[in-house]
C-alpha positions in Angstrom: 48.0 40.9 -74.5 48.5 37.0 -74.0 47.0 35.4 -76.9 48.7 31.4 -76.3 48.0 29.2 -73.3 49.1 26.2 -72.0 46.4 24.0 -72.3 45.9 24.4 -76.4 49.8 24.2 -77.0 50.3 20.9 -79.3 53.3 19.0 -80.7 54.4 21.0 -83.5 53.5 24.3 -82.6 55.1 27.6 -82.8 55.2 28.9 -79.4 55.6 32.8 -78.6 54.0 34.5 -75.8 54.6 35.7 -72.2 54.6 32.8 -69.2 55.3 32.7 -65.5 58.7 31.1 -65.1 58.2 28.9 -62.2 61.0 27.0 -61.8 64.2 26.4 -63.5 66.9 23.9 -63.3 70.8 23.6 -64.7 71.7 19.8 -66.1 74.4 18.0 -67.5 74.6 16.5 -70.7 76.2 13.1 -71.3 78.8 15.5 -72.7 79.2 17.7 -69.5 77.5 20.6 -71.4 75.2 22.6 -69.6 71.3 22.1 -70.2 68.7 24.0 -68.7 65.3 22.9 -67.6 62.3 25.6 -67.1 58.9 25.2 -65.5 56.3 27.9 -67.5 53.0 28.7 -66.3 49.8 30.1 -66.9 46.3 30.7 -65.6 45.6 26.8 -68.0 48.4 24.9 -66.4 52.6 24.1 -66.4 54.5 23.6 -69.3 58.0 21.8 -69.3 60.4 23.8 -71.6 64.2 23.1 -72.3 67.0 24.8 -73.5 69.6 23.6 -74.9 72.2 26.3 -76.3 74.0 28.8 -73.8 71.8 27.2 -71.1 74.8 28.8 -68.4 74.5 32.1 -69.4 70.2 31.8 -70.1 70.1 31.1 -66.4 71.9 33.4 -64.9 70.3 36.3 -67.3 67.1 34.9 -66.0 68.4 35.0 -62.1 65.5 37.3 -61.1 62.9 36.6 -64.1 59.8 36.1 -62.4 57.8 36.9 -66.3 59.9 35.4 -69.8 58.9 36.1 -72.8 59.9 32.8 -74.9 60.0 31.8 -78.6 60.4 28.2 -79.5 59.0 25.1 -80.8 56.2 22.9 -78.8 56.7 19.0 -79.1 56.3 15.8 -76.7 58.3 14.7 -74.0 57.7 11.4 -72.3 53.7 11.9 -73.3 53.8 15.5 -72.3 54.0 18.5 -74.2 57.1 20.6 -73.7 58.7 23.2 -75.5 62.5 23.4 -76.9 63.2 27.4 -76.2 65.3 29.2 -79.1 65.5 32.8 -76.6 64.3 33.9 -73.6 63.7 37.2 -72.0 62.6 38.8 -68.9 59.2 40.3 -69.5 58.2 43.3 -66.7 56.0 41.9 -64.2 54.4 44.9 -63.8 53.2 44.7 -67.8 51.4 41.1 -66.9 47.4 40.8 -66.5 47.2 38.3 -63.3 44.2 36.7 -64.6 46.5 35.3 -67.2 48.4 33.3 -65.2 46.4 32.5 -61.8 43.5 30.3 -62.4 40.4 31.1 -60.2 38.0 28.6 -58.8 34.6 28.6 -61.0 32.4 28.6 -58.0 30.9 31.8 -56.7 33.5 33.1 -53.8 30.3 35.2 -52.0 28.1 32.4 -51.8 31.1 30.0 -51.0 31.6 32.6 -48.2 28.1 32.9 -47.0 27.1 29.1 -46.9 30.6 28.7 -45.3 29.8 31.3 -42.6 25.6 29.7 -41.9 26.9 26.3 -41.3 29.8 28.2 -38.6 26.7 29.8 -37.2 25.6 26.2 -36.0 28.4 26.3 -33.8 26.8 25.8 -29.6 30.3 26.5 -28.0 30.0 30.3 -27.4 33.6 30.7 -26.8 34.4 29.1 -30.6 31.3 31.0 -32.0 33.0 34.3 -30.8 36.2 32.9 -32.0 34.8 32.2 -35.6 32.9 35.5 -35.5 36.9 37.7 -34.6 37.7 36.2 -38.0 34.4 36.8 -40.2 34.7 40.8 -38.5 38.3 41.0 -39.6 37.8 42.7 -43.3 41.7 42.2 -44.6 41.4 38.4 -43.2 37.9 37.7 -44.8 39.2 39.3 -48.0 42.3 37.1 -48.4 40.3 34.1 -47.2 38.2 35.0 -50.2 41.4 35.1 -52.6 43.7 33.1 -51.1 44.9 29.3 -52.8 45.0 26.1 -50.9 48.4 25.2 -52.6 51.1 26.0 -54.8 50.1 22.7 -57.0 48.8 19.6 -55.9 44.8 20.6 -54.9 42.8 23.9 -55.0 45.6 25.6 -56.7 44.3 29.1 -57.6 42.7 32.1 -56.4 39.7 30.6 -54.1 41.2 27.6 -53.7 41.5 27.7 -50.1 38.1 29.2 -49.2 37.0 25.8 -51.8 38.6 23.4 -50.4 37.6 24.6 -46.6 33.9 24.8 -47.7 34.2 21.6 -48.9 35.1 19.7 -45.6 33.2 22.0 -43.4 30.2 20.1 -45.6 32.1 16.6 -45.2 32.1 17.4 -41.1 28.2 18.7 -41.6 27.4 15.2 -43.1 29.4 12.9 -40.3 27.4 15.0 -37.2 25.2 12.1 -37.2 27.5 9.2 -37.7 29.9 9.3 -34.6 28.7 9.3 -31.2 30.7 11.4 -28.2 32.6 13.7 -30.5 32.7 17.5 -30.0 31.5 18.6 -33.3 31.5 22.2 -32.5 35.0 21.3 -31.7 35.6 19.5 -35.1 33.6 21.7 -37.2 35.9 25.1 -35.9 39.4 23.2 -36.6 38.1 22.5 -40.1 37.1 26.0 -40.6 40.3 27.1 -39.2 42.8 24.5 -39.5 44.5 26.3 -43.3 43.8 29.8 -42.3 47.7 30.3 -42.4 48.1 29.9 -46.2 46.6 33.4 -46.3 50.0 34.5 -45.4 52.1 31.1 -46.4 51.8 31.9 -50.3 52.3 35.0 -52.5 49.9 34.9 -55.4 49.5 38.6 -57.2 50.9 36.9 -60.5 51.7 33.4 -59.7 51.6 31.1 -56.4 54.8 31.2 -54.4 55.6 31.0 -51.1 55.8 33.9 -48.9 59.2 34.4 -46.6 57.4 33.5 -43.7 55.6 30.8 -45.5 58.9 29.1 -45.9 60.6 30.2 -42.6 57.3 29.0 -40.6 54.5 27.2 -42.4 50.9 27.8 -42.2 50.9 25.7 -39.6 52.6 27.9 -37.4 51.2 31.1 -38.6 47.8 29.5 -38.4 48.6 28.8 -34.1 49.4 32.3 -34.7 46.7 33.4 -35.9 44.2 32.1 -33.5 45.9 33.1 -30.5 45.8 36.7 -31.3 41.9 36.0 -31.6 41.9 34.5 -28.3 43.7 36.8 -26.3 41.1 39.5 -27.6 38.1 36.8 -26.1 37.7 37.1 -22.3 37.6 34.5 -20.6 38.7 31.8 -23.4 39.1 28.3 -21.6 42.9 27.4 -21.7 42.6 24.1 -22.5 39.7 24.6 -25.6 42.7 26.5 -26.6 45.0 24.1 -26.5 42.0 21.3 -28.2 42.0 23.8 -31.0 45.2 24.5 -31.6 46.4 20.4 -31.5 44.1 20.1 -34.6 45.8 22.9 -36.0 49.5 21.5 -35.7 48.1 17.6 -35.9 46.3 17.8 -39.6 48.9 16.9 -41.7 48.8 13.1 -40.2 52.4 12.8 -39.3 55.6 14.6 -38.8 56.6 13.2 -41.7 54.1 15.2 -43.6 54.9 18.0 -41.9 52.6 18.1 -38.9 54.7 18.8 -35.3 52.7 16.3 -33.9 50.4 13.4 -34.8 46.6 13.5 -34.4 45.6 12.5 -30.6 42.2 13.1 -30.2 39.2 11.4 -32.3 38.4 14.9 -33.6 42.4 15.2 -34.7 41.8 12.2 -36.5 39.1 12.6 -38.1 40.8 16.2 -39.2 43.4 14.9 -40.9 41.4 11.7 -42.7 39.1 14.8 -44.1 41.5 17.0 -45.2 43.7 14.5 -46.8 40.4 13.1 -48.8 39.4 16.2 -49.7 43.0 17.3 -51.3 43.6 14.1 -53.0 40.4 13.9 -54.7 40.1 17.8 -55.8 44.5 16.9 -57.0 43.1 13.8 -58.8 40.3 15.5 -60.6 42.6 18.0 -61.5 45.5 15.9 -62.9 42.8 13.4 -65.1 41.3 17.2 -66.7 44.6 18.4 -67.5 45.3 15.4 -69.8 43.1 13.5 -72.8 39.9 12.8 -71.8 39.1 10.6 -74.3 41.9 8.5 -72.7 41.0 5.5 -70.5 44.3 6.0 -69.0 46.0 9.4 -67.1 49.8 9.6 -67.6 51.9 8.8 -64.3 51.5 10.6 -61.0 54.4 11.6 -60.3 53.2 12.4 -56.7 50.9 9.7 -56.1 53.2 7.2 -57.6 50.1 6.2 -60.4 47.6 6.4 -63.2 44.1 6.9 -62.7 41.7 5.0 -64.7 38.8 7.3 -66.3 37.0 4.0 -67.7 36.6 3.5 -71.2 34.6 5.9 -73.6 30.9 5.3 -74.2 31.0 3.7 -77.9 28.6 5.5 -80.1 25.4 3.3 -80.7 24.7 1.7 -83.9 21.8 3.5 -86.3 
């Protein structure tokens, strides 16, 4: 059983224990030697780790590892903790517990699900209330809706992450019904609901978060268009060009091609997609990143990502007695 994680790991410590091995990377030395850097994992966060000695022959022992079993020594690297590895083996990945190294959301996933599924009930347009209601009867869908993450890192990244994160801007959309004149909120509302369904098939995540074959070979975006359409063939009578509404809001949410996204938003509702989403993400990534370091710091390390540091404010001095 796992008895070390991530997040209590501190410089000096003796680290031996069982982690996900996310990522690894061969290096050069200023000498031309061979250095290998790893990416380890569990359910508390990522740990950088390094090895130094026989890093050629490490790698290629660890080809396939998708579980190592490391012993080595924990110390600081550029403000973060990292670990230099003495050995490294392949641990069975059928041995590993899952909830050791997938975090889970803390929320409630039923009554995430349920108050998800009563605002979707608001919906007027009867052809994207039977839509929404193909999904909610589909058992295997609703179930990895349920399980599924948002991410493989940067927001909602563990089990529930995605069924989080959507509940979150279905609230956002609930809260701007009011703001905006001449939108089509039933519209709106349904691309929200619907615009990551394709993640449920984008990612692998029985021990850690990966992404699928057809994850990498289409995207969720694609699988998502997917998705719906086999829903809407089942509807009769379906308007074509809802459809095609629905499905723009689909391919435009990522903002730009550039992020990924076929095309751009061209519709208010598009728009207002993509402006959601991307708050949403960045601020559930953000909140992530400043609890993952010192809170007592008025400073986060760099963002890598966002190209920053986030400022927590300084700590409340104690009063005087």
């Amino acid at each position: 059983m796992k008895q070390q994680f991530i997040n209590a790991i501190k410089p000096g410590d003796l680290v031996e224990d069982v982690f996900a091995l996310q990522e690894k990377t061969l290096g050069r030395k200023k000498d031309g030697n061979p250095f290998l850097n790893v990416t380890l994992a569990d359910r508390t966060g990522l740990l950088r780790g390094v090895v130094w000695d026989n890093a050629d022959e490490v790698a290629l022992a660890m080809a396939a590892a998708e579980f190592v079993r490391i012993r080595g020594n924990a110390s600081e690297y550029q403000g973060r903790p990292q670990v230099v590895i003495q050995s490294m083996e392949i641990f069975p990945a059928a041995e590993a517990t899952a909830g050791d190294f997938i975090p889970s959301t803390p929320r409630n996933i039923d009554a995430m699900f349920d108050r998800l599924v009563k605002i979707a009930d608001g919906i007027g347009n009867p052809h994207l209330k039977q839509l929404l209601s193909a999904f909610w009867g589909d058992a295997g869908f609703v179930e990895r809706l349920k399980t599924a993450p948002a991410a493989k890192r940067m927001h909602h990244a563990y089990l529930g992450g995605l069924l989080e994160h959507t509940l979150s801007m279905t609230i956002l959309v609930d809260r701007l019904a009011g703001h905006y004149s001449g939108l089509d909120m039933d519209l709106l509302l349904t691309g929200v609901i619907l615009h990551d369904i394709g993640k449920i098939r984008e990612f692998e995540y029985r021990y850690k978060i990966d992404y699928s074959d057809e994850g990498r070979l289409l995207t969720h975006i694609v699988i998502g268009c997917q998705m719906i359409e086999e829903k809407i063939r089942a509807i009769d009578g379906f308007p074509p060009n809802l459809s095609v509404m629905l499905k723009h809001l689909i391919v435009s949410h990522h903002g730009s091609r550039e992020f990924g996204s076929p095309e751009p938003p061209k519709t208010i509702e598009a728009v207002l997609l993509n402006h959601i989403d991307d708050m949403d993400a960045k601020v559930n990534g953000i909140r992530e990143f400043m609890a993952a370091h010192d809170p007592s710091a008025a400073w986060t390390p760099y963002h890598n990502l966002l190209g920053r540091h986030f400022y927590r404010g300084k700590p409340q001095e104690e009063p005087e007695n």
